[in-house]
CHARMM internal coordinates of N, CA and C (Angstrom, degrees):
IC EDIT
DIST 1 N 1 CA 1.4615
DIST 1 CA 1 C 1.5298
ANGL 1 N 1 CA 1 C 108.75
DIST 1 C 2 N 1.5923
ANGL 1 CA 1 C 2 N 118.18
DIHE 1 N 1 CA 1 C 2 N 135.98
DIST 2 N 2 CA 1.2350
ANGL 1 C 2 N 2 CA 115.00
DIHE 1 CA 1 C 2 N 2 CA -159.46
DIST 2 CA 2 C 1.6213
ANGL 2 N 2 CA 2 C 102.62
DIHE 1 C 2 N 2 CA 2 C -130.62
DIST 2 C 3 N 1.3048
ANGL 2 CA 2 C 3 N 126.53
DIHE 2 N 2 CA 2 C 3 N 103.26
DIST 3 N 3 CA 1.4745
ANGL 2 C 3 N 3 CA 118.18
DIHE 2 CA 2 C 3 N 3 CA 178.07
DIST 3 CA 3 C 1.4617
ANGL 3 N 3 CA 3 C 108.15
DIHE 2 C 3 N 3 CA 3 C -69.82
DIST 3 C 4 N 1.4859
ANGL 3 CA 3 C 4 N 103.26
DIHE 3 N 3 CA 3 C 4 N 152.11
DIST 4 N 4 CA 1.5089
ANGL 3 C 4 N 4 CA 103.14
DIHE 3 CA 3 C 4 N 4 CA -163.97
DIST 4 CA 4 C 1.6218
ANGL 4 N 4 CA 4 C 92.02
DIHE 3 C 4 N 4 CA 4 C -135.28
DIST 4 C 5 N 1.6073
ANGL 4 CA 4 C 5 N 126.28
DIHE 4 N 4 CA 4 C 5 N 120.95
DIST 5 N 5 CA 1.2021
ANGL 4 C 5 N 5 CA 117.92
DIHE 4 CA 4 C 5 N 5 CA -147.55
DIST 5 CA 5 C 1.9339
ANGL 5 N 5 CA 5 C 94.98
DIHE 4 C 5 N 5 CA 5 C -126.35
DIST 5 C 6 N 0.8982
ANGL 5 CA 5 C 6 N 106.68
DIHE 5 N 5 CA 5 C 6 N 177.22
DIST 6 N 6 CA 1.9420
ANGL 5 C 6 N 6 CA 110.70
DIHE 5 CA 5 C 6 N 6 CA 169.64
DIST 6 CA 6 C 1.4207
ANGL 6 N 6 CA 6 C 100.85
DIHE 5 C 6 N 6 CA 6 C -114.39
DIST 6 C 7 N 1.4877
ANGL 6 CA 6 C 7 N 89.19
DIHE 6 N 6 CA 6 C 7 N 138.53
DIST 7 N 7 CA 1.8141
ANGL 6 C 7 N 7 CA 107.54
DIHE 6 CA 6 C 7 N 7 CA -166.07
DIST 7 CA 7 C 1.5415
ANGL 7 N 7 CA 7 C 86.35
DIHE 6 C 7 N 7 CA 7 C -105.62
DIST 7 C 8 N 1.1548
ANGL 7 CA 7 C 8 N 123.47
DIHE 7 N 7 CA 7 C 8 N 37.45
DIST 8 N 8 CA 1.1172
ANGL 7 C 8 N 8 CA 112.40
DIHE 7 CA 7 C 8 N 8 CA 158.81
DIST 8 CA 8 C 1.7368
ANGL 8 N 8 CA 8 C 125.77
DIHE 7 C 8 N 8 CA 8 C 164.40
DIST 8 C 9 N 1.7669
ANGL 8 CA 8 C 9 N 134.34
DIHE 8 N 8 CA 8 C 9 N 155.30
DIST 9 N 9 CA 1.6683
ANGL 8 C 9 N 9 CA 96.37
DIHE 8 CA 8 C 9 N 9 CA -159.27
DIST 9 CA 9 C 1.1745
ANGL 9 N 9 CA 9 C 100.51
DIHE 8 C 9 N 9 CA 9 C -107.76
DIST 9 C 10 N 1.3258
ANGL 9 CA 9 C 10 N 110.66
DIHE 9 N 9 CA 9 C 10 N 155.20
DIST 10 N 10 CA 1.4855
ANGL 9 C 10 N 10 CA 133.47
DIHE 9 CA 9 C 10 N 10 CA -176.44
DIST 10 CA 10 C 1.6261
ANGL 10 N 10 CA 10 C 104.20
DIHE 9 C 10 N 10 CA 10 C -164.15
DIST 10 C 11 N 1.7911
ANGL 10 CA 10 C 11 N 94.56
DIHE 10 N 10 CA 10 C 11 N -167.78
DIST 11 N 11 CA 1.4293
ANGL 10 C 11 N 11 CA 105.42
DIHE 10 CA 10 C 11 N 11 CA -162.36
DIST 11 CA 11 C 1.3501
ANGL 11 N 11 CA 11 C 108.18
DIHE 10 C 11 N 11 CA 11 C -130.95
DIST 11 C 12 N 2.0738
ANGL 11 CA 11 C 12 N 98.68
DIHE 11 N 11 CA 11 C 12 N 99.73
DIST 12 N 12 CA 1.1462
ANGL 11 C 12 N 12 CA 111.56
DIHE 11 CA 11 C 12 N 12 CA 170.44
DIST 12 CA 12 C 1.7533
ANGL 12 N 12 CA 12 C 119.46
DIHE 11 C 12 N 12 CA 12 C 1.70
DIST 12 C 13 N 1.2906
ANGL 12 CA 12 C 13 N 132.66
DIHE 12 N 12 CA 12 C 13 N 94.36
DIST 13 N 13 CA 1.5876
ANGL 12 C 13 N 13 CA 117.15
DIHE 12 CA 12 C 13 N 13 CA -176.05
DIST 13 CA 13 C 1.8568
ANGL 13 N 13 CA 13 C 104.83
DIHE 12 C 13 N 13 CA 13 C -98.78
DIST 13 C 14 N 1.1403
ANGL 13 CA 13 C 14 N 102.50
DIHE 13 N 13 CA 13 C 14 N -34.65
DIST 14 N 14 CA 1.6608
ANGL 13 C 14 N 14 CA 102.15
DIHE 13 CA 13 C 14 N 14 CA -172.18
DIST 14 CA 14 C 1.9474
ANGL 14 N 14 CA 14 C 105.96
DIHE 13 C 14 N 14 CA 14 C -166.97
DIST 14 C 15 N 1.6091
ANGL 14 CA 14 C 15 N 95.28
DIHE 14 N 14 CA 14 C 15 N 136.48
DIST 15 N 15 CA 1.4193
ANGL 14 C 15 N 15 CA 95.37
DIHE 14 CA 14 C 15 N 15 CA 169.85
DIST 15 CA 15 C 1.5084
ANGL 15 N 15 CA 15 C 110.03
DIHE 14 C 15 N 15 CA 15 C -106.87
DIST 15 C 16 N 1.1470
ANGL 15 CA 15 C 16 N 105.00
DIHE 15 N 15 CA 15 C 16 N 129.39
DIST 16 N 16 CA 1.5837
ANGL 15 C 16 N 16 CA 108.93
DIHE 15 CA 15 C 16 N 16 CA 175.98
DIST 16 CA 16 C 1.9969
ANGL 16 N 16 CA 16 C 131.58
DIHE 15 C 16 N 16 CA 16 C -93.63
DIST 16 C 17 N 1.7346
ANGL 16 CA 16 C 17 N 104.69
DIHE 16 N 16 CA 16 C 17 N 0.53
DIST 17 N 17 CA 1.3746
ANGL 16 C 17 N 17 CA 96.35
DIHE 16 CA 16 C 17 N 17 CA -170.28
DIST 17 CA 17 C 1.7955
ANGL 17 N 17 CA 17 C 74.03
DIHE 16 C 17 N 17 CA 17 C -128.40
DIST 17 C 18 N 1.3660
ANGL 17 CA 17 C 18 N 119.43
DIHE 17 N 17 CA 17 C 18 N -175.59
DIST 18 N 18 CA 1.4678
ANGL 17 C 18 N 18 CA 156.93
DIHE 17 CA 17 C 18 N 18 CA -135.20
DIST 18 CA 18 C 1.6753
ANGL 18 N 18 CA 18 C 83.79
DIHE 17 C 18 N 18 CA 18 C -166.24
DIST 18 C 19 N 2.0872
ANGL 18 CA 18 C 19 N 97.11
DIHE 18 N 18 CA 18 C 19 N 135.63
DIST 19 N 19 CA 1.3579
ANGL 18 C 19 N 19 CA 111.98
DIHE 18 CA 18 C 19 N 19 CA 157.58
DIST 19 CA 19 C 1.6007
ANGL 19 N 19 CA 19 C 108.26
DIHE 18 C 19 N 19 CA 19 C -62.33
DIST 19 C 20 N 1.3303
ANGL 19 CA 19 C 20 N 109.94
DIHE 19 N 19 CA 19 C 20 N 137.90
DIST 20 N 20 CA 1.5934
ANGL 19 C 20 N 20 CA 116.02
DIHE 19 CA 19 C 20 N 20 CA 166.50
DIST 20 CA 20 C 1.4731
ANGL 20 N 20 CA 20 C 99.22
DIHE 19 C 20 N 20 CA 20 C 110.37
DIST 20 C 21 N 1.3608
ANGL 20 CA 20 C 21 N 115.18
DIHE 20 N 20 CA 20 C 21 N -23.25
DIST 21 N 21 CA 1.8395
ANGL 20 C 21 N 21 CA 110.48
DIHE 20 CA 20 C 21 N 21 CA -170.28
DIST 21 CA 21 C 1.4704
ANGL 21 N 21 CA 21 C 108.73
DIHE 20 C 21 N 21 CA 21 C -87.13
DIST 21 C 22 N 1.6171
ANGL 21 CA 21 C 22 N 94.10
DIHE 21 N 21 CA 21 C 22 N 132.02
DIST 22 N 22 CA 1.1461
ANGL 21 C 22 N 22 CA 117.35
DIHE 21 CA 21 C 22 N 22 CA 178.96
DIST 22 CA 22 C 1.6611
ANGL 22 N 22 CA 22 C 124.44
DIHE 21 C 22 N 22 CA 22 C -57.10
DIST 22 C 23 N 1.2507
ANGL 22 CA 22 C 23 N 127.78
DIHE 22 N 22 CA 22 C 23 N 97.76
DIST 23 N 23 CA 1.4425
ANGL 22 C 23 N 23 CA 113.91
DIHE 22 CA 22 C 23 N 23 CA -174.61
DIST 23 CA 23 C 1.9300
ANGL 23 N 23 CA 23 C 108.07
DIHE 22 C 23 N 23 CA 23 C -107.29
DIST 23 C 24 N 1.1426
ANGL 23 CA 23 C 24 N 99.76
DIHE 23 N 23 CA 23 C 24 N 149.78
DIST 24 N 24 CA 1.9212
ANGL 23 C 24 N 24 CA 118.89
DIHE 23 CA 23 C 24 N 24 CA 148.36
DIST 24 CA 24 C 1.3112
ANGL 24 N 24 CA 24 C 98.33
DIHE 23 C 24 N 24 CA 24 C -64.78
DIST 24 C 25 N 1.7259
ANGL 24 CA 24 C 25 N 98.96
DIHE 24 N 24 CA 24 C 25 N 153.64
DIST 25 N 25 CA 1.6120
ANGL 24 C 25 N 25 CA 129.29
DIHE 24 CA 24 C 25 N 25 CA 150.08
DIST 25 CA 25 C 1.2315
ANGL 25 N 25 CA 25 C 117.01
DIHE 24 C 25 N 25 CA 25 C -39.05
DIST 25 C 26 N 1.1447
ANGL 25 CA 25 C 26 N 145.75
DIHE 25 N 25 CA 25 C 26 N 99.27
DIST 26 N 26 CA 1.4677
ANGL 25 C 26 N 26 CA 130.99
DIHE 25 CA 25 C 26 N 26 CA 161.92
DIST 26 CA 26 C 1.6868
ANGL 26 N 26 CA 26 C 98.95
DIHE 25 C 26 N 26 CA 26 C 138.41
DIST 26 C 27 N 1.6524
ANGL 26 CA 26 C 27 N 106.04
DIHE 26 N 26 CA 26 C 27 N -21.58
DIST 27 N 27 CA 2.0861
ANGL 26 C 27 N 27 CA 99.91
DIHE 26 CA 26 C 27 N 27 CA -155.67
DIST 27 CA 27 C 1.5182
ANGL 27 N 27 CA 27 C 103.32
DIHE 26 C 27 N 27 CA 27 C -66.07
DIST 27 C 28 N 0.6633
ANGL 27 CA 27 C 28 N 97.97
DIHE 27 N 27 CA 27 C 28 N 116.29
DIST 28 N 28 CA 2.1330
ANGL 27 C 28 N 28 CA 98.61
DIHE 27 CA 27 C 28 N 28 CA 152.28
DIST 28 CA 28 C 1.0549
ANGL 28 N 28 CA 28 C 113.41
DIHE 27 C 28 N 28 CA 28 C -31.04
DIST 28 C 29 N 1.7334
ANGL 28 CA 28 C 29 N 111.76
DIHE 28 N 28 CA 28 C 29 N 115.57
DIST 29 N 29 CA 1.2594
ANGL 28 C 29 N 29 CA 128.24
DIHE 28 CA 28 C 29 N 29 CA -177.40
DIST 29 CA 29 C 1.9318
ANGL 29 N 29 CA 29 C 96.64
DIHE 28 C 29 N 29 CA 29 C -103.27
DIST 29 C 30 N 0.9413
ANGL 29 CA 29 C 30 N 114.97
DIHE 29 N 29 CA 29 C 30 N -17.76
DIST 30 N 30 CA 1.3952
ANGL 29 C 30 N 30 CA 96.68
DIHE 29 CA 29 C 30 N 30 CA -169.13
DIST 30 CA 30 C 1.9308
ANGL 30 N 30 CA 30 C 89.56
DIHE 29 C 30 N 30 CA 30 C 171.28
DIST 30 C 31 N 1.7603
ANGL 30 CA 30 C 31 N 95.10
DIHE 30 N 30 CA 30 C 31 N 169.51
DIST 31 N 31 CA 1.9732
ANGL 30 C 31 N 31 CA 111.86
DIHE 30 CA 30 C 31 N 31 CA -160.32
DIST 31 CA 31 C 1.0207
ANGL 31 N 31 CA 31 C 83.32
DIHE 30 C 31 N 31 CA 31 C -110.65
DIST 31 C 32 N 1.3903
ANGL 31 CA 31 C 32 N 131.10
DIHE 31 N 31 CA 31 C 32 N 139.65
DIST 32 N 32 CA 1.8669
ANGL 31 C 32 N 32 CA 131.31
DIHE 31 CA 31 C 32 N 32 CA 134.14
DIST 32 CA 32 C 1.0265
ANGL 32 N 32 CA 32 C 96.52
DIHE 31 C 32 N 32 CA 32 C -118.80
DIST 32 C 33 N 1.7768
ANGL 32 CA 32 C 33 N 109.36
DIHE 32 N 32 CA 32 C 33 N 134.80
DIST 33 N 33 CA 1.0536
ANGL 32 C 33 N 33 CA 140.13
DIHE 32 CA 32 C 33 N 33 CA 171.74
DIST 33 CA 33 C 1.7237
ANGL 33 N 33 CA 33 C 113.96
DIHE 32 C 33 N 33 CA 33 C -105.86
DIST 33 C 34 N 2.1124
ANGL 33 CA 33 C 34 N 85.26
DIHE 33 N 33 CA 33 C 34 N 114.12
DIST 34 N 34 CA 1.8180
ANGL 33 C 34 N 34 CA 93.33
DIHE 33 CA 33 C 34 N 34 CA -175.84
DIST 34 CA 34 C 1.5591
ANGL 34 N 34 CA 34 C 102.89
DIHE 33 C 34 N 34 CA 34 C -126.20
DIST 34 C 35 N 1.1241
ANGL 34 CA 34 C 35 N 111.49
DIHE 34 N 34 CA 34 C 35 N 142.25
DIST 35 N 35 CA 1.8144
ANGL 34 C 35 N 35 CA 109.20
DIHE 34 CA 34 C 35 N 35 CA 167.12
DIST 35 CA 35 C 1.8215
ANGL 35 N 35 CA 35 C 101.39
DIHE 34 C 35 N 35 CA 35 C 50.95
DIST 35 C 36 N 1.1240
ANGL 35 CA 35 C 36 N 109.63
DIHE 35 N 35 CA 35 C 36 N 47.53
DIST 36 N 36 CA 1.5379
ANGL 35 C 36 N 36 CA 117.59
DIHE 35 CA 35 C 36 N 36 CA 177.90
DIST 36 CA 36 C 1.5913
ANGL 36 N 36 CA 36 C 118.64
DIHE 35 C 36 N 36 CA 36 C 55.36
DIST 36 C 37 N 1.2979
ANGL 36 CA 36 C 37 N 110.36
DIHE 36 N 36 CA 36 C 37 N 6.06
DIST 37 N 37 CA 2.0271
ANGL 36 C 37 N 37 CA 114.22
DIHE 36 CA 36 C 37 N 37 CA 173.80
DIST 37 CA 37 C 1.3136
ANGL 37 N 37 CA 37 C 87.67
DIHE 36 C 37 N 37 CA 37 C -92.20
DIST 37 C 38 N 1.7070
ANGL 37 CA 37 C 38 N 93.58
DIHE 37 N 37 CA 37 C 38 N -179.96
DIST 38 N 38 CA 1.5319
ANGL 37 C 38 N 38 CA 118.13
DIHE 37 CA 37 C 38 N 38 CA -163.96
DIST 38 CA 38 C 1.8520
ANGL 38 N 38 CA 38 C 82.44
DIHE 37 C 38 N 38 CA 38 C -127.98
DIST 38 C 39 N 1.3373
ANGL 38 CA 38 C 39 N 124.88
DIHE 38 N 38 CA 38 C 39 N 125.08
DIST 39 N 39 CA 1.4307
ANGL 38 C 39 N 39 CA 121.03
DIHE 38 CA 38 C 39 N 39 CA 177.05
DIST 39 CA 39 C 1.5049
ANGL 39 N 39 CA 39 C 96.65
DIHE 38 C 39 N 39 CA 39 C -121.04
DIST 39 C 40 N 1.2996
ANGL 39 CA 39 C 40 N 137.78
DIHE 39 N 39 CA 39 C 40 N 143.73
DIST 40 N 40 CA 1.1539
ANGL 39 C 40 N 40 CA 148.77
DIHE 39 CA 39 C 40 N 40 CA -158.64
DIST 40 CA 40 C 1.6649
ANGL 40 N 40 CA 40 C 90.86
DIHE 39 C 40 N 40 CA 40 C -102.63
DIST 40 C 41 N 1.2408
ANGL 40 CA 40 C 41 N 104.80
DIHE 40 N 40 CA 40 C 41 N 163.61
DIST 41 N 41 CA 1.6158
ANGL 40 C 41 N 41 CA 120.32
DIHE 40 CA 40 C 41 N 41 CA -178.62
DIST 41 CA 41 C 1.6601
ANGL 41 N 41 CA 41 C 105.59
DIHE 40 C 41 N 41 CA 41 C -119.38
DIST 41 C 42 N 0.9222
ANGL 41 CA 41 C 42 N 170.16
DIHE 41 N 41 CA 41 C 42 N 81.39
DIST 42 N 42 CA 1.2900
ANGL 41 C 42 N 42 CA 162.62
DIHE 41 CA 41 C 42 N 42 CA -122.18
DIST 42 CA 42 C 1.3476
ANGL 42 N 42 CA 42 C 112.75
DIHE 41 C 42 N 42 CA 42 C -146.91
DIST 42 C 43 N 1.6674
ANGL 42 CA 42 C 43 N 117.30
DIHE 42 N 42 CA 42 C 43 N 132.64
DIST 43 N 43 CA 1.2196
ANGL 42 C 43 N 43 CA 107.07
DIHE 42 CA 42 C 43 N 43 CA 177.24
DIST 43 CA 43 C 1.6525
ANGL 43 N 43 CA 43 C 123.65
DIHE 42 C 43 N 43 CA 43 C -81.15
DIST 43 C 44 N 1.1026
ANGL 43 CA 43 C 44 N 112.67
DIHE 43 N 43 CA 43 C 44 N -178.20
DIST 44 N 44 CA 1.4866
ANGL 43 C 44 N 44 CA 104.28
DIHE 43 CA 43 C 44 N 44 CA -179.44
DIST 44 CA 44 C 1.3822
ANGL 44 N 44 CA 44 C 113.69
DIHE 43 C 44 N 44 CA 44 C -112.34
DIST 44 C 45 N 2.0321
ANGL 44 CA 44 C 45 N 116.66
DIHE 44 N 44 CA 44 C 45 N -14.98
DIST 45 N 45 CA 1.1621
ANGL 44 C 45 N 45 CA 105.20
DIHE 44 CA 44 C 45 N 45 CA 171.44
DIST 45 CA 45 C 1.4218
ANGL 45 N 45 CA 45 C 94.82
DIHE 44 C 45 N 45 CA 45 C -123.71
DIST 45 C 46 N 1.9283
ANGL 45 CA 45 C 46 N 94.21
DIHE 45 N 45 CA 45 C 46 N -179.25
DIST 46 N 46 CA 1.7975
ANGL 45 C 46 N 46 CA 92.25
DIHE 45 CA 45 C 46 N 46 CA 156.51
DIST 46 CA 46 C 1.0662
ANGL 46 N 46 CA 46 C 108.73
DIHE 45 C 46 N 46 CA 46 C -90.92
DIST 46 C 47 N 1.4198
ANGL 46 CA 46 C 47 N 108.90
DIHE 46 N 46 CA 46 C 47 N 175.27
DIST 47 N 47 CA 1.3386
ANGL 46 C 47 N 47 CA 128.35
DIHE 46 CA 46 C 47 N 47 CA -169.78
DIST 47 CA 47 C 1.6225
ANGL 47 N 47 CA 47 C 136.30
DIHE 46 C 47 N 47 CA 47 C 147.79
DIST 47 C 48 N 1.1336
ANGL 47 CA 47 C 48 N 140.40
DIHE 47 N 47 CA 47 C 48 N -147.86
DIST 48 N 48 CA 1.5716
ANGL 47 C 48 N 48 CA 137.75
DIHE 47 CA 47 C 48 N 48 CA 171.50
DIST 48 CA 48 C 1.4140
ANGL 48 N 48 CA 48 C 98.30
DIHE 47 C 48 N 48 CA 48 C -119.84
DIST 48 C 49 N 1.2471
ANGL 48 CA 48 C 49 N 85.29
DIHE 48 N 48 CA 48 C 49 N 141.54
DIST 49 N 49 CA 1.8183
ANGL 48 C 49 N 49 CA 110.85
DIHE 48 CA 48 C 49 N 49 CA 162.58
DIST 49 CA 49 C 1.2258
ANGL 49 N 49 CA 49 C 96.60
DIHE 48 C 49 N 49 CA 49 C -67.72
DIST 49 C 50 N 1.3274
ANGL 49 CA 49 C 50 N 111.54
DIHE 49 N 49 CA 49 C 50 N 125.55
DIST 50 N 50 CA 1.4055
ANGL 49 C 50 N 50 CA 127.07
DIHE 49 CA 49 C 50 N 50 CA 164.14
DIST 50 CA 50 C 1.5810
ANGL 50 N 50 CA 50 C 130.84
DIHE 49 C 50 N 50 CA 50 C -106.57
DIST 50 C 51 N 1.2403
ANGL 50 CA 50 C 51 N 117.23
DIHE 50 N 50 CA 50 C 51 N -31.49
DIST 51 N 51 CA 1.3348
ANGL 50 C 51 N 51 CA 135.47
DIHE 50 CA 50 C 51 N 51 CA 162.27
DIST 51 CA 51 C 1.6847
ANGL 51 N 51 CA 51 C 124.39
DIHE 50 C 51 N 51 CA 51 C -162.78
DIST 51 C 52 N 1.4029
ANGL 51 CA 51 C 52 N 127.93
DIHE 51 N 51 CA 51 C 52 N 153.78
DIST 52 N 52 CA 0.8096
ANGL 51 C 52 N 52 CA 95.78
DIHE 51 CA 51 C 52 N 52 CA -153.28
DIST 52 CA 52 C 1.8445
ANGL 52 N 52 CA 52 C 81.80
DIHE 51 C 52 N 52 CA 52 C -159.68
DIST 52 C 53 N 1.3849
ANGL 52 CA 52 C 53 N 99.32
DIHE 52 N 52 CA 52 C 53 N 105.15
DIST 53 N 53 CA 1.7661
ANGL 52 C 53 N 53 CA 130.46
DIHE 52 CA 52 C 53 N 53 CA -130.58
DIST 53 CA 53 C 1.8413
ANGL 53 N 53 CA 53 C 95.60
DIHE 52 C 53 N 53 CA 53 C -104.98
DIST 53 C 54 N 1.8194
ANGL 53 CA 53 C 54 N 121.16
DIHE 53 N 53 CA 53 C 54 N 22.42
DIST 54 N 54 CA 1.1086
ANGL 53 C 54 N 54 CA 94.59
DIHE 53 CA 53 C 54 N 54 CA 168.49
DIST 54 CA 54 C 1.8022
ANGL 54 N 54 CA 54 C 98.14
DIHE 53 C 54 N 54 CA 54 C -153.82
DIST 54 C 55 N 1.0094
ANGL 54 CA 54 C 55 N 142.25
DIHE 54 N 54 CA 54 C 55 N -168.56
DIST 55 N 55 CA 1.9620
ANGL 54 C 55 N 55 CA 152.22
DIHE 54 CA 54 C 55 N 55 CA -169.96
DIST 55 CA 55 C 1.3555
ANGL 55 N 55 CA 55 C 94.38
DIHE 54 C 55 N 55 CA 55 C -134.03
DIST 55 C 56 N 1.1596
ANGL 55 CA 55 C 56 N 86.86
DIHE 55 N 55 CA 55 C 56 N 123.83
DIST 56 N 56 CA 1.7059
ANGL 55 C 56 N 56 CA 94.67
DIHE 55 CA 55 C 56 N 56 CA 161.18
DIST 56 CA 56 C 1.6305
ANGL 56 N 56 CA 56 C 102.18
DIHE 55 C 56 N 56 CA 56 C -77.57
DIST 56 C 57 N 1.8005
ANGL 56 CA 56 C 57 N 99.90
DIHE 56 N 56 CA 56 C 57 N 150.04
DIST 57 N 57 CA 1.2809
ANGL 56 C 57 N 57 CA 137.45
DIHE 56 CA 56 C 57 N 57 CA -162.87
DIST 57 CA 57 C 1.3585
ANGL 57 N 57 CA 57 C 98.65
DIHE 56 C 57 N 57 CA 57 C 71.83
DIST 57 C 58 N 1.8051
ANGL 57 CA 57 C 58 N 136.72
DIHE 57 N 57 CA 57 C 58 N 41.81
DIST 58 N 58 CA 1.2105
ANGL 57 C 58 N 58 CA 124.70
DIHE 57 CA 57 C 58 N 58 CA 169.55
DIST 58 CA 58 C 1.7225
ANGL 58 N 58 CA 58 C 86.03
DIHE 57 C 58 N 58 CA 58 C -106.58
DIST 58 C 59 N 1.3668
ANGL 58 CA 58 C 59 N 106.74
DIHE 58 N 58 CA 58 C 59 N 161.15
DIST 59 N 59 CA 2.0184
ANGL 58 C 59 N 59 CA 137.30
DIHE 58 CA 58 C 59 N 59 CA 153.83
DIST 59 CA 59 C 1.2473
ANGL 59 N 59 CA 59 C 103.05
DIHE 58 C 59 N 59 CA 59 C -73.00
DIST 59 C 60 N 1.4563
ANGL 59 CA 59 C 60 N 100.90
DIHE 59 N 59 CA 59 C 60 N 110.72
DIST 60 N 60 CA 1.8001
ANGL 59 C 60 N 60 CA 99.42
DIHE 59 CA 59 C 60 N 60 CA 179.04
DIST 60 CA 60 C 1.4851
ANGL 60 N 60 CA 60 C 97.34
DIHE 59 C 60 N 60 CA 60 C -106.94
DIST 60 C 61 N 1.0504
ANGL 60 CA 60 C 61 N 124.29
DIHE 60 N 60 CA 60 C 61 N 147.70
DIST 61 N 61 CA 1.2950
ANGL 60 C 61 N 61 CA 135.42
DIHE 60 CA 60 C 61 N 61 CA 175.78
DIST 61 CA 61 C 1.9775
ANGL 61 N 61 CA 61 C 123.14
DIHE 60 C 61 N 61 CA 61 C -74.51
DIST 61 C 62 N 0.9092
ANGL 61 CA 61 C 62 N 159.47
DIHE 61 N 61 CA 61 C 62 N 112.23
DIST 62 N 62 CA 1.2610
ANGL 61 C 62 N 62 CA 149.81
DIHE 61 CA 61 C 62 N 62 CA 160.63
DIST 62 CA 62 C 1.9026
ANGL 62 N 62 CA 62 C 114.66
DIHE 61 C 62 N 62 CA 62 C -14.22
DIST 62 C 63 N 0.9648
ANGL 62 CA 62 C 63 N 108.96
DIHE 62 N 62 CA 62 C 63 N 92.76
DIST 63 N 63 CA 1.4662
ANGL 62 C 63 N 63 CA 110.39
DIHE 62 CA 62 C 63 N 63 CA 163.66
DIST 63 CA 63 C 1.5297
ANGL 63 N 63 CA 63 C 92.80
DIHE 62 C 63 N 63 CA 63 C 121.46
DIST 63 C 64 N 1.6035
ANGL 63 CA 63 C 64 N 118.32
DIHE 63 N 63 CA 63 C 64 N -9.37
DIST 64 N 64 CA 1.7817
ANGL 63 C 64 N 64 CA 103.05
DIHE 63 CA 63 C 64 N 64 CA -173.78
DIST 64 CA 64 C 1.5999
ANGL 64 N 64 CA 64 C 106.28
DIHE 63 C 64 N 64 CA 64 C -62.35
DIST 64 C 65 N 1.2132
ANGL 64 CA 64 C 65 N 107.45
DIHE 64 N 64 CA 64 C 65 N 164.25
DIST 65 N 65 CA 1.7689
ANGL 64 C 65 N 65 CA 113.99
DIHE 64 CA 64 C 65 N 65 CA 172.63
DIST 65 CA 65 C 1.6086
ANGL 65 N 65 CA 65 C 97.86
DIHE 64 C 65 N 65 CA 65 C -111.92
DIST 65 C 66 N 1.5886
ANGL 65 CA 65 C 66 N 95.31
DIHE 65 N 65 CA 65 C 66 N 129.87
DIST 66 N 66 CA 1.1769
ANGL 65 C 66 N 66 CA 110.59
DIHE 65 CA 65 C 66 N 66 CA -147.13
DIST 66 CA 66 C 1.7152
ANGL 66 N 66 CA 66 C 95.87
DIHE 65 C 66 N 66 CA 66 C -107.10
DIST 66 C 67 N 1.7119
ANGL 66 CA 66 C 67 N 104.58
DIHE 66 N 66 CA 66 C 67 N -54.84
DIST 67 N 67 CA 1.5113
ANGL 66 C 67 N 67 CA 107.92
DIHE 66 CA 66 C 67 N 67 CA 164.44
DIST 67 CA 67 C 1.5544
ANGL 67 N 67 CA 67 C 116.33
DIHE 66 C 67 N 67 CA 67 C -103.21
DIST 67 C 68 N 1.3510
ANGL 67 CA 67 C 68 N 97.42
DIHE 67 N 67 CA 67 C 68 N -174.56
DIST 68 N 68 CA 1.6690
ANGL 67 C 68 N 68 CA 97.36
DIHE 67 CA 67 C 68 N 68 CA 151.86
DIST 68 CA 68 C 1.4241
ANGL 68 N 68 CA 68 C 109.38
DIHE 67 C 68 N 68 CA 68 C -157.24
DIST 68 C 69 N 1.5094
ANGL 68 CA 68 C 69 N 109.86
DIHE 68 N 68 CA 68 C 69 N 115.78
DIST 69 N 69 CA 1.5609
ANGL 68 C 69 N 69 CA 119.20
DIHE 68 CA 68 C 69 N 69 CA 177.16
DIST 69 CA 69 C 1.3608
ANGL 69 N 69 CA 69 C 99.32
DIHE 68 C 69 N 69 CA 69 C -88.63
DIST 69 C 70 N 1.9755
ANGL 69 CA 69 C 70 N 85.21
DIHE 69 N 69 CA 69 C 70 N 159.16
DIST 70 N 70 CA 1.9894
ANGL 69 C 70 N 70 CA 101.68
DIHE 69 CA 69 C 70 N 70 CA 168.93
DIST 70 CA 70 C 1.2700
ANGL 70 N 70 CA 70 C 89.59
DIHE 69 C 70 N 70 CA 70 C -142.34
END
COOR INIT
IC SEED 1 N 1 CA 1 C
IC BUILD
């Protein structure tokens, strides 16, 4: 089980995977929108979406865990 956290805070803009979906190393799990860019959320392994711990249009904090792959 792999917590997958935001390296930084912004505002939830869009989630792109579903609990249960199968992702690669690297896929875009989800958008935060900071200082008007689009910064990608990315996992670090493969695996399944396992939960997926925030709403878009939420303030995510720097270091929150946002998903959690297996």
């Amino acid at each position: 089980m792999t917590e997958v956290k935001a390296e930084l805070v912004g505002n939830l803009w869009k989630i792109v995977v579903e609990v249960g979906q199968a992702v690669e190393e690297d896929d875009t799990l989800m958008i935060l929108e900071s200082m008007k860019m689009e910064i990608p959320i990315t996992t670090p392994i493969s695996g399944t979406v396992k939960e997926i711990l925030v709403k878009e249009g939420e303030v995510v904090q720097e270091g929150r865990t946002v998903a959690i792959v297996e």
